[in-house]
C-alpha positions in Angstrom: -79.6 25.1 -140.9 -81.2 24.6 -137.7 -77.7 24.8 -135.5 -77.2 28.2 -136.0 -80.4 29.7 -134.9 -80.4 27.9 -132.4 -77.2 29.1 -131.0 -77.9 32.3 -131.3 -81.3 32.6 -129.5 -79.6 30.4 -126.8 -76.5 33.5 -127.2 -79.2 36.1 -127.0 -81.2 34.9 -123.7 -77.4 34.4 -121.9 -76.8 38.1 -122.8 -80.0 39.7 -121.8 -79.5 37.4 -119.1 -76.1 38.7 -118.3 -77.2 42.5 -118.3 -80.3 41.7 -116.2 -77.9 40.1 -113.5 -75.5 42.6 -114.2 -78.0 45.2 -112.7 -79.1 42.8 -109.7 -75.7 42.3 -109.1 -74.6 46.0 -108.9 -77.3 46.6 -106.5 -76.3 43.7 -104.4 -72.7 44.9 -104.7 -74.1 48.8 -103.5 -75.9 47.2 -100.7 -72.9 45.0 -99.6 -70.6 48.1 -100.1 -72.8 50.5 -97.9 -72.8 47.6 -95.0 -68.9 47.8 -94.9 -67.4 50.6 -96.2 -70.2 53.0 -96.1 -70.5 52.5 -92.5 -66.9 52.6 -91.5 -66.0 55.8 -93.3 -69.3 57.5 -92.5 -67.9 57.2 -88.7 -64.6 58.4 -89.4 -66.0 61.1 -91.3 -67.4 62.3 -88.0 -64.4 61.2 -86.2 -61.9 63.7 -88.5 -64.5 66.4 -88.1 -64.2 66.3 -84.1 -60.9 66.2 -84.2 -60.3 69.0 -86.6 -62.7 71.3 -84.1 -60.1 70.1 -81.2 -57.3 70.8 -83.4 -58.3 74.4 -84.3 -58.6 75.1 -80.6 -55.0 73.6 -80.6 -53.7 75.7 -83.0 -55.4 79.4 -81.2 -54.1 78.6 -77.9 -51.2 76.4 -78.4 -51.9 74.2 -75.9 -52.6 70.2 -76.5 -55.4 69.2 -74.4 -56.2 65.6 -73.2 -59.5 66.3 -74.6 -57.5 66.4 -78.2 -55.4 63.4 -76.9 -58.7 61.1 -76.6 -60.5 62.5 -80.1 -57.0 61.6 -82.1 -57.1 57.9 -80.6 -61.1 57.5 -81.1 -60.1 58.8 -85.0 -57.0 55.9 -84.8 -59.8 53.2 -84.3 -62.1 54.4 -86.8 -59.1 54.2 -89.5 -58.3 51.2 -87.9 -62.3 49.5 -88.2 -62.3 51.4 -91.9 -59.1 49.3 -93.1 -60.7 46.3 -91.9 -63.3 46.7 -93.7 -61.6 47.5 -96.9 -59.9 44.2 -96.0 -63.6 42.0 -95.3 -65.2 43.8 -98.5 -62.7 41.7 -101.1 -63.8 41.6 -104.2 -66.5 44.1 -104.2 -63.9 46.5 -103.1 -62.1 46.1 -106.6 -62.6 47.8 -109.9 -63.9 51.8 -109.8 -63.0 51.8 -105.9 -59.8 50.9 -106.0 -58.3 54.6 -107.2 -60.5 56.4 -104.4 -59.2 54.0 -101.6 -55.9 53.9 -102.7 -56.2 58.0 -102.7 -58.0 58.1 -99.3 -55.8 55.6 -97.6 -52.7 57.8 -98.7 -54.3 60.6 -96.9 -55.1 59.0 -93.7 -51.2 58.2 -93.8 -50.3 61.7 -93.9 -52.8 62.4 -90.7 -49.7 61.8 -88.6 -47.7 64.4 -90.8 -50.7 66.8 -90.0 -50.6 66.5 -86.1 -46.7 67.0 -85.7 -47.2 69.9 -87.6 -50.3 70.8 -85.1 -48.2 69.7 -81.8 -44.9 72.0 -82.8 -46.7 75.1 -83.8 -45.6 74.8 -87.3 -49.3 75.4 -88.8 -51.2 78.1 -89.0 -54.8 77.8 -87.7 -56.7 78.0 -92.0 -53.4 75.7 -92.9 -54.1 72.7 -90.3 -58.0 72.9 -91.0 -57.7 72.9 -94.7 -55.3 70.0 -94.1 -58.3 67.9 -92.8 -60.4 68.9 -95.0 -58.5 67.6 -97.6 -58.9 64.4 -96.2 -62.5 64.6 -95.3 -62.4 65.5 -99.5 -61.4 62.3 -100.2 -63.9 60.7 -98.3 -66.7 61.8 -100.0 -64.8 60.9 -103.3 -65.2 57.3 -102.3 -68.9 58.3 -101.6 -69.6 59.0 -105.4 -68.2 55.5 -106.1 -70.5 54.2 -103.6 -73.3 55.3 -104.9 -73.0 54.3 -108.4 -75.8 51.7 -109.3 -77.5 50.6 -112.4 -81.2 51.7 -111.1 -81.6 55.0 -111.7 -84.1 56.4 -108.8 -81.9 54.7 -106.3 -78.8 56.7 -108.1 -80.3 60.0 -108.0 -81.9 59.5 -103.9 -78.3 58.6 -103.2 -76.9 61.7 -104.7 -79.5 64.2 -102.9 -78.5 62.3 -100.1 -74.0 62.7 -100.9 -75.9 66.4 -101.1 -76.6 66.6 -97.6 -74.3 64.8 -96.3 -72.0 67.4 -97.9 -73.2 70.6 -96.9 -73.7 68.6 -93.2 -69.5 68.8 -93.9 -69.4 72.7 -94.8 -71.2 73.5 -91.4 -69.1 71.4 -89.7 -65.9 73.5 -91.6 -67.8 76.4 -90.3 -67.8 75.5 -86.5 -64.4 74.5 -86.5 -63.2 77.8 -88.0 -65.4 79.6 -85.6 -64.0 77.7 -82.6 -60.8 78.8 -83.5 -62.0 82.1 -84.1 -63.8 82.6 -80.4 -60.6 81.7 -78.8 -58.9 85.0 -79.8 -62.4 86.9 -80.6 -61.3 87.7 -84.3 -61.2 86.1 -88.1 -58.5 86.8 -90.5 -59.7 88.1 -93.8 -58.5 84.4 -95.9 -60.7 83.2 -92.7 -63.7 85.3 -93.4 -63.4 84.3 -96.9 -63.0 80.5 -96.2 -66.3 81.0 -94.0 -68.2 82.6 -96.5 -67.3 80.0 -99.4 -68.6 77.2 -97.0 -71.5 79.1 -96.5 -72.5 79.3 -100.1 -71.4 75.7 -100.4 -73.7 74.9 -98.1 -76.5 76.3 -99.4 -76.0 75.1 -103.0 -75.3 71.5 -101.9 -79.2 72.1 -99.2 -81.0 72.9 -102.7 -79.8 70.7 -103.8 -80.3 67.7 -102.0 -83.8 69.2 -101.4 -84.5 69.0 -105.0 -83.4 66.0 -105.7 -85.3 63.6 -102.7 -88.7 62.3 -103.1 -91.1 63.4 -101.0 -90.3 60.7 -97.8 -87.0 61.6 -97.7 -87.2 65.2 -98.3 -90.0 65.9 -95.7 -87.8 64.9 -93.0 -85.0 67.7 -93.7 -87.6 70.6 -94.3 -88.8 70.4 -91.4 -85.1 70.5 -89.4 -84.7 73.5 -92.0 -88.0 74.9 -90.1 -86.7 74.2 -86.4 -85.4 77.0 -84.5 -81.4 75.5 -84.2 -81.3 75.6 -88.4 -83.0 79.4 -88.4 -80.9 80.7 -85.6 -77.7 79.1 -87.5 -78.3 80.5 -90.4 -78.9 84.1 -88.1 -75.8 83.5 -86.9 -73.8 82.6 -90.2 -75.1 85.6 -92.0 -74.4 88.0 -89.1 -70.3 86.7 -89.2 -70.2 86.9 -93.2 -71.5 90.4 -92.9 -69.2 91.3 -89.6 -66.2 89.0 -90.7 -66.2 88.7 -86.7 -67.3 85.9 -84.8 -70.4 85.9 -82.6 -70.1 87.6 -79.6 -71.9 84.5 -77.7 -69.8 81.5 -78.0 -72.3 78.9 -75.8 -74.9 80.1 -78.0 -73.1 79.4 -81.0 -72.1 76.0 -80.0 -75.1 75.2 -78.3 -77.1 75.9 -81.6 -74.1 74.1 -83.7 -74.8 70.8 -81.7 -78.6 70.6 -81.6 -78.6 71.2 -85.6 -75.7 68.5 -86.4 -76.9 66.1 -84.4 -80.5 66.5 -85.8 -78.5 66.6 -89.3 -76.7 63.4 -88.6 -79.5 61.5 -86.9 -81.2 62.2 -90.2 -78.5 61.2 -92.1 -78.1 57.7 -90.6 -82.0 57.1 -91.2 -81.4 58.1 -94.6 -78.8 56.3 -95.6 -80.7 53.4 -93.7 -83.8 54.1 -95.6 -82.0 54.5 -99.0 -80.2 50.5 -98.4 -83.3 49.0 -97.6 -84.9 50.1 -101.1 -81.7 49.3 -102.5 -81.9 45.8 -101.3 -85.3 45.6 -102.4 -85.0 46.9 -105.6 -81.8 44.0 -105.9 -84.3 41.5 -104.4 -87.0 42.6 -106.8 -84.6 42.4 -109.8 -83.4 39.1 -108.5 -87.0 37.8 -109.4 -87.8 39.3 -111.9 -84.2 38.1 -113.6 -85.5 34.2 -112.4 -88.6 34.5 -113.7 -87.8 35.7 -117.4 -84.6 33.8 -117.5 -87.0 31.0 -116.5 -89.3 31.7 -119.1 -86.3 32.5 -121.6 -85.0 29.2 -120.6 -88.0 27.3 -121.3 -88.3 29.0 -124.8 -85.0 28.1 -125.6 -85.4 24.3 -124.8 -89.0 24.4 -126.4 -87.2 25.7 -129.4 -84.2 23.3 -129.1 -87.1 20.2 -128.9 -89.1 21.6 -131.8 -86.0 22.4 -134.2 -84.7 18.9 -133.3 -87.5 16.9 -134.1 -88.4 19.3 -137.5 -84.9 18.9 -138.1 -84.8 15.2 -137.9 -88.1 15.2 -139.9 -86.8 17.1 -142.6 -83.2 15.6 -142.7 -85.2 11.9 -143.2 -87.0 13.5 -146.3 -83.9 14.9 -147.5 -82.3 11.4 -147.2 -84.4 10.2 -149.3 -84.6 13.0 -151.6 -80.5 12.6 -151.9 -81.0 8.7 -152.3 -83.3 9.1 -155.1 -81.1 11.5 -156.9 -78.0 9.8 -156.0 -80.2 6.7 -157.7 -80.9 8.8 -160.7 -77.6 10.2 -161.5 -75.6 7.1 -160.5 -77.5 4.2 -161.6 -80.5 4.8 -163.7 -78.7 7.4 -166.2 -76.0 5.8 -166.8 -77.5 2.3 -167.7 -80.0 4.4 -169.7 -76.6 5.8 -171.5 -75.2 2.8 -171.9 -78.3 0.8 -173.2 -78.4 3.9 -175.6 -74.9 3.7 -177.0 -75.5 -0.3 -177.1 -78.4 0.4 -179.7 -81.0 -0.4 -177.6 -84.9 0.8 -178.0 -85.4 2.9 -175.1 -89.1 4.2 -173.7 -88.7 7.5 -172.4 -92.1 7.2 -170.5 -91.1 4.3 -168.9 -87.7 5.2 -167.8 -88.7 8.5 -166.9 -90.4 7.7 -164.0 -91.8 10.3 -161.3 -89.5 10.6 -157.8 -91.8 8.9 -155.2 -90.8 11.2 -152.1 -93.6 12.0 -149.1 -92.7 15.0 -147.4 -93.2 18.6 -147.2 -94.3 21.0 -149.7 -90.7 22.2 -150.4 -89.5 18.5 -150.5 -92.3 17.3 -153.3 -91.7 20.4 -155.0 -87.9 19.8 -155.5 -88.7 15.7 -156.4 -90.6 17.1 -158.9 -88.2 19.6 -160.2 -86.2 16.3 -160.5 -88.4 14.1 -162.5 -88.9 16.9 -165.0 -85.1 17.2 -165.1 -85.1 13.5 -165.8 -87.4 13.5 -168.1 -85.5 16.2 -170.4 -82.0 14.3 -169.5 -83.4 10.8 -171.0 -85.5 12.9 -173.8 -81.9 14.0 -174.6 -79.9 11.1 -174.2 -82.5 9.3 -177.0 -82.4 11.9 -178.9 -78.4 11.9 -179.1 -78.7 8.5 -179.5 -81.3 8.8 -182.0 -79.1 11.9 -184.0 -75.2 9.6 -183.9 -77.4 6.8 -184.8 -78.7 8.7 -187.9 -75.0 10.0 -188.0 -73.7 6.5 -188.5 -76.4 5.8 -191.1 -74.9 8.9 -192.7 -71.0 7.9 -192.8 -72.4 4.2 -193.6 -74.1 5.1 -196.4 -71.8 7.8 -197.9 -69.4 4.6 -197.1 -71.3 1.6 -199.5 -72.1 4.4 -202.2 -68.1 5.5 -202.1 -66.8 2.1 -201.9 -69.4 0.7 -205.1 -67.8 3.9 -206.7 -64.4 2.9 -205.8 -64.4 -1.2 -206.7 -66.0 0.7 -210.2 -62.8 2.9 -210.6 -61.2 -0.2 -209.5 -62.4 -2.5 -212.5 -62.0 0.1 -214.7 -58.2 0.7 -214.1 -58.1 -2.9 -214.5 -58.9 -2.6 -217.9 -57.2 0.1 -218.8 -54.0 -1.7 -217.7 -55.0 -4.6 -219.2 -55.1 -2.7 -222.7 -52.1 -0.3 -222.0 -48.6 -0.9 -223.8 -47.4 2.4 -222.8 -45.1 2.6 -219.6 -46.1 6.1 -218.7 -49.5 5.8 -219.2 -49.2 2.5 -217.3 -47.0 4.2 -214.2 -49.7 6.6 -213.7 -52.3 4.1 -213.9 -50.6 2.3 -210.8 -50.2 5.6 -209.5 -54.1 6.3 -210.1 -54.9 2.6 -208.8 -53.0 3.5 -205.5 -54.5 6.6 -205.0 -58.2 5.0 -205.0 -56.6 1.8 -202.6 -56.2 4.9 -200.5 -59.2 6.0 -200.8 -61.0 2.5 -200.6 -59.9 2.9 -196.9 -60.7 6.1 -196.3 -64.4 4.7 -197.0 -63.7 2.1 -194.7 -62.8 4.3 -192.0 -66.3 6.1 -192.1 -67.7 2.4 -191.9 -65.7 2.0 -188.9 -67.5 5.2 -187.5 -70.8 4.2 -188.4 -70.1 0.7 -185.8 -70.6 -1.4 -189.0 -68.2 -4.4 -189.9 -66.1 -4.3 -193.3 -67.0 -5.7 -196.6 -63.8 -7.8 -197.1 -63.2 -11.1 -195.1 -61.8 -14.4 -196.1 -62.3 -17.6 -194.7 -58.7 -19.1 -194.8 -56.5 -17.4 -192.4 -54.3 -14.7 -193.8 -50.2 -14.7 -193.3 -48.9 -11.7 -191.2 -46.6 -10.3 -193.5 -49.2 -10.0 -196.1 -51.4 -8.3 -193.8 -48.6 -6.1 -193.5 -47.4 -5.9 -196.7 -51.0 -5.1 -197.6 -51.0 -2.4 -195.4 -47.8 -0.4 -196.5 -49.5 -0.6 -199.5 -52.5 1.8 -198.8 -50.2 4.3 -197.5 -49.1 6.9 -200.0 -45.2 7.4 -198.7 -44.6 3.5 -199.1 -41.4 3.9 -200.2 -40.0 5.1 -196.6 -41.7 2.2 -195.3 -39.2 -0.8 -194.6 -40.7 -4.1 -193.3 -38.1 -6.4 -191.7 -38.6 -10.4 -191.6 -41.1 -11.3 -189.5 -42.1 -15.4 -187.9 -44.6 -16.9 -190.6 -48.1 -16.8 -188.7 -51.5 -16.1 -190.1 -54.1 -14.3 -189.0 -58.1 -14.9 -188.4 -59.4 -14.1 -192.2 -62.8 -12.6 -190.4 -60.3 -9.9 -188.7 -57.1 -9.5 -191.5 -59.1 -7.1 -193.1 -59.3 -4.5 -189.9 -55.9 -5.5 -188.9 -54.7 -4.4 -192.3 -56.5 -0.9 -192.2 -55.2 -0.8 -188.1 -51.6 -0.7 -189.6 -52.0 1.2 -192.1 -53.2 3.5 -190.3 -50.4 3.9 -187.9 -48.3 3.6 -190.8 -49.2 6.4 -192.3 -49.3 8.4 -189.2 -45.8 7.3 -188.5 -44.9 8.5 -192.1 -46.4 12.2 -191.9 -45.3 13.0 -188.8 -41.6 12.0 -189.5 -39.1 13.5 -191.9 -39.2 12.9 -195.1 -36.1 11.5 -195.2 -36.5 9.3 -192.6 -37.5 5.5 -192.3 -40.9 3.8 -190.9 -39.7 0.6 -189.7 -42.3 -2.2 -189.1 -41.2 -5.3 -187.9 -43.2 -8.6 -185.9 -42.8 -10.8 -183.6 -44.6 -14.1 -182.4 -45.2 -13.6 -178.0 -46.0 -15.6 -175.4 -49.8 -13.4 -175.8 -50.5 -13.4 -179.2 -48.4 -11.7 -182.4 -46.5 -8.2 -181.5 -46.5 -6.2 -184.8 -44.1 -2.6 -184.4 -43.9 0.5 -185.9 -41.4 2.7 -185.0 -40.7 6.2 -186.3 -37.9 8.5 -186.2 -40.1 12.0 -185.5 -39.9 14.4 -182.7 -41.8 11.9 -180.5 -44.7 13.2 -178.1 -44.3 14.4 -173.9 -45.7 11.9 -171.2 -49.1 13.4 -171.3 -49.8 13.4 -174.8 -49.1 9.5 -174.9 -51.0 8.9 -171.6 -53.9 11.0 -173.7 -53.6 8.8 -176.5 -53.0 5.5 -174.4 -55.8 6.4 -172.9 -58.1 6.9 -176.0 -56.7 3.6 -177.5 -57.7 1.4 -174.4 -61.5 2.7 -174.2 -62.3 4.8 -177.0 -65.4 7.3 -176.2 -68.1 8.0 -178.4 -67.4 10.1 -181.5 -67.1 13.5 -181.4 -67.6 15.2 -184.9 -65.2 18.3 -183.4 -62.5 16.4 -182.9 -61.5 15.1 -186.2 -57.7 15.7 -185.4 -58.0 12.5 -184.0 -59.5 10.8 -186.4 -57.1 8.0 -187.6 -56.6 7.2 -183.8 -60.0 7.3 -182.9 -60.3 4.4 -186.1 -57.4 2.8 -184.8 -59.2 2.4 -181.2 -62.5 0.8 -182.2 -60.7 -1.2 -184.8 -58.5 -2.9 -181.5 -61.9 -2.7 -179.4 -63.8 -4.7 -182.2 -61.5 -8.0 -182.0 -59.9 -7.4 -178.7 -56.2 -6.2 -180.0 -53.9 -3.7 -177.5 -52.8 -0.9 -179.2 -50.0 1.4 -177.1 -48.3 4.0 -178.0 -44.7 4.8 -176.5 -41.7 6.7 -177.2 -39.0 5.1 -179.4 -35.1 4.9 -178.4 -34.3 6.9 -181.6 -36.9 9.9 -180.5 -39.4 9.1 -182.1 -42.7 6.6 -181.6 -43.5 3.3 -181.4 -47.0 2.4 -182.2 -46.9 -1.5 -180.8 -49.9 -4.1 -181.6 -50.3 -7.0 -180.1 -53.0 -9.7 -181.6 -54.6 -11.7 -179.1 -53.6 -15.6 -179.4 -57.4 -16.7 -180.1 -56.8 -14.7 -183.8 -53.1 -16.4 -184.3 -52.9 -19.8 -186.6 -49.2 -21.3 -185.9 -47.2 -22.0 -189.0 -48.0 -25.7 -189.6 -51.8 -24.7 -189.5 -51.2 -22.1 -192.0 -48.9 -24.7 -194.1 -52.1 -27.3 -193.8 -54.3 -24.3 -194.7 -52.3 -23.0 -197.6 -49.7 -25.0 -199.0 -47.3 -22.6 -200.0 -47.7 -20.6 -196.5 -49.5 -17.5 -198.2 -53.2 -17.0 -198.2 -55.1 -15.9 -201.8 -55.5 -11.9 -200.9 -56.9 -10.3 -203.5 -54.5 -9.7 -206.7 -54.4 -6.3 -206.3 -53.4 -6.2 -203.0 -50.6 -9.3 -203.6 -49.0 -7.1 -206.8 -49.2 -3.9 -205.2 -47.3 -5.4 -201.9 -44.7 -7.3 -203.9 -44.2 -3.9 -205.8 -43.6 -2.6 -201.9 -41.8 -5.1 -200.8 -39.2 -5.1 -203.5 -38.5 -1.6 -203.8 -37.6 -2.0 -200.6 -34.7 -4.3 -201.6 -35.1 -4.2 -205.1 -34.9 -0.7 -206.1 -37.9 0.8 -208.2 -38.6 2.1 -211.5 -41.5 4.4 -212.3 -43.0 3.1 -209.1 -42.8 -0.9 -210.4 -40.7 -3.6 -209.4 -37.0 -4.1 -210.9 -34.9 -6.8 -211.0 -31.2 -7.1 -210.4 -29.4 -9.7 -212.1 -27.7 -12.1 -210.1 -29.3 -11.0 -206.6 -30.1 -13.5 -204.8 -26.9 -16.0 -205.8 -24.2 -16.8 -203.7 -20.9 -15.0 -204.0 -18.8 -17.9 -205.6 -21.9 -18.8 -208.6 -22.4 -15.2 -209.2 -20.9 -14.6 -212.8 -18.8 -11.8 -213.7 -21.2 -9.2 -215.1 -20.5 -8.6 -218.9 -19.5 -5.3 -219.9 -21.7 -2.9 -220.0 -22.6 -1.9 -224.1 -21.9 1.4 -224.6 -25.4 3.0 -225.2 -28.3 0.4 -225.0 -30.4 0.5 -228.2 -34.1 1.8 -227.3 -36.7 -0.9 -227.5 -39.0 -1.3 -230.2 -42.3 -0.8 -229.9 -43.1 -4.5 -231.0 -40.7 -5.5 -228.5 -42.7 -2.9 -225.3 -46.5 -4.7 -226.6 -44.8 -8.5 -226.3 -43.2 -7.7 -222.9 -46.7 -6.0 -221.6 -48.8 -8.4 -223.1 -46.6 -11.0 -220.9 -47.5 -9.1 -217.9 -51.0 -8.7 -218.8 -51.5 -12.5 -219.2 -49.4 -13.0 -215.6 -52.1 -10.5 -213.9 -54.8 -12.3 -215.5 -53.8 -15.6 -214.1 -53.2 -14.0 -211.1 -56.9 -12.7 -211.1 -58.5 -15.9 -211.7 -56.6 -17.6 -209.4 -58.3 -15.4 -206.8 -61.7 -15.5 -208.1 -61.5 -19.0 -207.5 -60.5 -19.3 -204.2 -63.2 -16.1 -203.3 -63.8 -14.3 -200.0 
């Protein structure tokens, strides 16, 4: 928050701070520029201008002149001095200048070109002066890069001074033309023109200049403009425009030529001398200026840096202790308040909703206290979830005890009625009603098992393992698919054979629906080196990886209830059945395709086979005579064969080969029974089930 700021007010002063030093720096530059290369090429300037007036006197008389001889080498050393000071001025010397000199040093190369042409008579007198002016063109060309410089007073002085240096070039233009001209005491007409378009030049370029200086540098040319030199030269030039002849009186002419260009260049150099020393000053100025508010920008910077850091580190301490208290909240004191909840525990919402304690800023309380009244409706609605799945459960436990008092009713009732019933169809469907309410007694069950509360039926003698599971099959409606192998005789707890049996059944049935009909539900047990592995294996279309690692997960820590997902249901009974007594349930899939539902009993809840001998007797635990008929009626048609749903037996089935008998002939057609002969065989059974039933009454839960 604070980093970025920062960085840009410290990116903010180095830019200002660049553009401030850019100006001081391109005064600097103009200054350094005007020692080296202004100086040098403001000498040959006037170096190519004598020797152009020695060269037009060449080219009238066609004689070369020592006088000529001496000019060309004094121009030779000021190229010479100006290259070296190209050389010295480096750096400064690059950029925008390096066009100009490249096109001014290419013209001093051709200056050799231009005296051949001189020496052999090859030029005409206009041709061989235009050729030097062409260089002297390129010279002030480098001028105008001189002069370029970010103040802009010094800018514009400098221009009205390039001015007047300039038209100081067109009179010079002028008197060499003329000296030409008085050798041979005429002009040509492109002459006459030449000399009139330097005199307008010159004029322009004096107003200017004039216009353009402030009043110290311009007082010093209007008064040359008022001498008598300037007013007799401009006497002069306006008599040869008007003529097109030259002036009769050359020694006036040059006399008056030399007294106003040396004034003009005398000028010039105090100018230009004038003009650097502001220059510096202004860079000097600038220099200071730049120190002082970078200075002062510096020192705001750091003061901002100090303040930011020690605000920052104030206000990242009172967020660390904003972020501890919330991470304290949401990591520690919630969830123990959840799980005290789910645990049925009283909870005080005043008391656990206590107020953030964090000292800070007004921002920082603010926000604690944004937080406490978030806690506040977080464990407001945490007890009152708990408080609505606790009335929940009360609701599934209660609808539970009413429908399971309703169900042992219907129970006691089909007793009777079987009791007193001598008709086999009216006795199948009584079985079929009694196992239709078995199903149902579990059903009610399962809704106890929601509610968290433990099951009504227990026994205190442990119970044997195949009659848990034979107990089971029989509370699932497609029993008769159902095939239970032989299994090691070991008993089970008889304060847990009661949720183990509704745990199979359970994935019993679910092995049975989602399987084809025509299929088999195999259930077989084992005795382990961990306890007692019951399995129940499937032929269906199985599930993929994630489903089972869904489900695996759900059977190893079941979550709390949801009343959307009742898909999941039997499962979800399943899971807090295995949670309630410590049993693994997995899930995986089967070799055949299908599932395999495996269960494995912890060995604290297995009694060994001599203990349940001891225990028993006979090996078999008293379950309830229902449950013992209706699992023998399983069990045998599972070997047997069925009739109407009841046990049948076949003659002969359990004798060896070699004392079975052969089977008598079958009569033709078997007379139908009486009905004397249907009451003696019911009332047999009926007096079986009745010792049966008082058999287990006196053994009780």
């Amino acid at each position: 928050m604070l980093l970025l700021p920062l960085l840009s007010l410290s990116a903010l002063w180095g830019f200002v701070l660049n553009l401030t030093m850019g100006d001081a720096q391109s005064l600097l530059r103009a200054n350094t520029l005007y020692q080296t290369l202004g100086v040098t090429s403001t000498d040959l300037g006037l170096q190519l201008q004598a020797e152009r007036v020695r060269s037009s006197e060449a080219l009238t008389t066609r004689e070369l002149t020592e006088v000529l001889g001496a000019q060309r080498a004094r121009t030779d050393r000021s190229v010479t001095e100006f290259r070296q000071a190209v050389t010295e001025a480096g750096s400064a010397a690059e950029g925008d200048l390096r066009l100009p000199l490249s096109t001014l040093d290419a013209a001093l190369d051709r200056l050799g070109t231009i005296r051949s042409a001189i020496d052999g008579g090859a030029s005409t007198r206009l041709t061989g002066l235009n050729e030097y002016n062409r260089i002297l063109d390129t010279i002030f060309l480098l001028y105008d890069h001189l002069v370029s410089v970010s103040d802009l007073a010094i800018f514009q002085q400098a221009s009205s001074l390039q001015a007047m240096g300039m038209a100081r070039e067109h009179i010079a233009r002028e008197h060499a033309l003329i000296i030409g001209a008085l050798a041979d005491g005429r002009l040509s007409e492109p002459e006459t023109a030449a000399f009139t378009e330097y005199a307008a030049s010159r004029k322009f370029l004096h107003s200017r200049g004039l216009a353009g200086l402030d009043v110290s540098l311009r007082r010093p040319y209007e008064q040359v403009f008022a001498t008598e030199p300037f007013l007799t030269f401009a006497t002069m030039e306006a008599r040869i425009i008007k003529t097109g002849a030259p002036p009769p009186d050359g020694e006036s002419w040059h006399e008056t030529v030399d007294k106003l260009t040396a004034r003009l260049d005398k000028l010039g150099v105090s100018a230009a001398d004038t003009l650097a020393a502001r220059t510096s000053g202004a860079a000097t100025a600038t220099v200071v200026e730049i120190s002082i508010a970078g200075g002062l920008g510096l020192i705001a910077v750091l003061a901002s840096i100090i303040i930011s850091v020690r605000f920052g580190r104030r206000l990242a301490g009172e967020l660390a202790g904003l972020r501890s208290a919330a991470v304290e909240l949401s990591q520690q004191r919630l969830p123990d308040l959840v799980a005290r909840l789910r645990r049925g525990e009283d909870v005080d919402v005043r008391k656990e909703a206590k107020a953030i304690k964090v000292s800070g800023s007004a921002e920082i309380t603010d926000v604690a206290r944004a937080f406490g009244s978030v806690q506040r409706t977080a464990v407001t609605a945490a007890v009152g979830q708990a408080a609505l799945r606790r009335g929940i459960g009360q609701v599934f436990l209660n609808l539970a005890r009413r429908k399971q008092g309703l169900l042992h009713r219907q129970l006691a009732l089909l007793d009777g009625m079987q009791r007193r019933t001598h008709d086999p169809d009216r006795l199948e469907e009584l079985f079929r009603l009694d196992h239709l309410t078995t199903r149902m007694r579990r059903h009610a069950e399962s809704l106890m098992v929601l509610s968290g509360a433990a099951p009504g039926r227990a026994w205190r003698k442990p119970v044997p393992v195949i009659d848990i599971v034979r107990a089971a099959v029989a509370e699932v409606e497609d029993y008769t698919r159902v095939a239970v192998e032989a299994m090691p005789v070991s008993a089970i707890d008889g304060s847990a054979a009661a949720d183990l049996t509704h745990l199979v059944a359970e994935l019993v049935e679910n092995a049975t629906i989602y399987s084809p009909p025509d299929t088999t539900v195999q259930v077989r047990g084992d005795l382990v080196s961990n306890g007692y592995a019951i399995e129940v294996e499937d032929r269906g279309l199985g599930l993929s990886p994630g489903e089972y690692a869904r489900f695996n997960a759900l059977l190893a820590a079941p979550p709390e209830f949801d009343l959307a997902d009742s898909d999941r249901l039997g499962m979800f009974v399943v899971a807090k059945l295995s949670e309630r007594h410590g049993i693994k349930v997995m899930l995986r899939r089967s070799p055949f395709g299908g599932s395999t539902a495996i269960v494995l009993v912890p060995r604290s809840m297995v009694t060994e086979q001599t203990a349940l001998e001891a225990a028993g007797g006979d090996g078999k635990a008293a379950l309830p005579s229902r449950t013992r008929k209706k699992a023998l009626a399983v069990v045998t048609s599972g070997t047997s064969g069925t009739h109407a749903g009841l046990p049948r037996r076949v003659r002969q089935a359990n004798l060896a080969p070699q004392l079975k008998e052969e089977p008598p002939p079958e009569p033709e057609q078997q007379a139908e029974r009486s009905p004397d002969e249907v009451r003696d065989l019911f009332s047999a059974f009926q007096r079986g089930t009745q010792r049966a039933r008082e058999e287990a009454s006196e053994e009780g839960p």
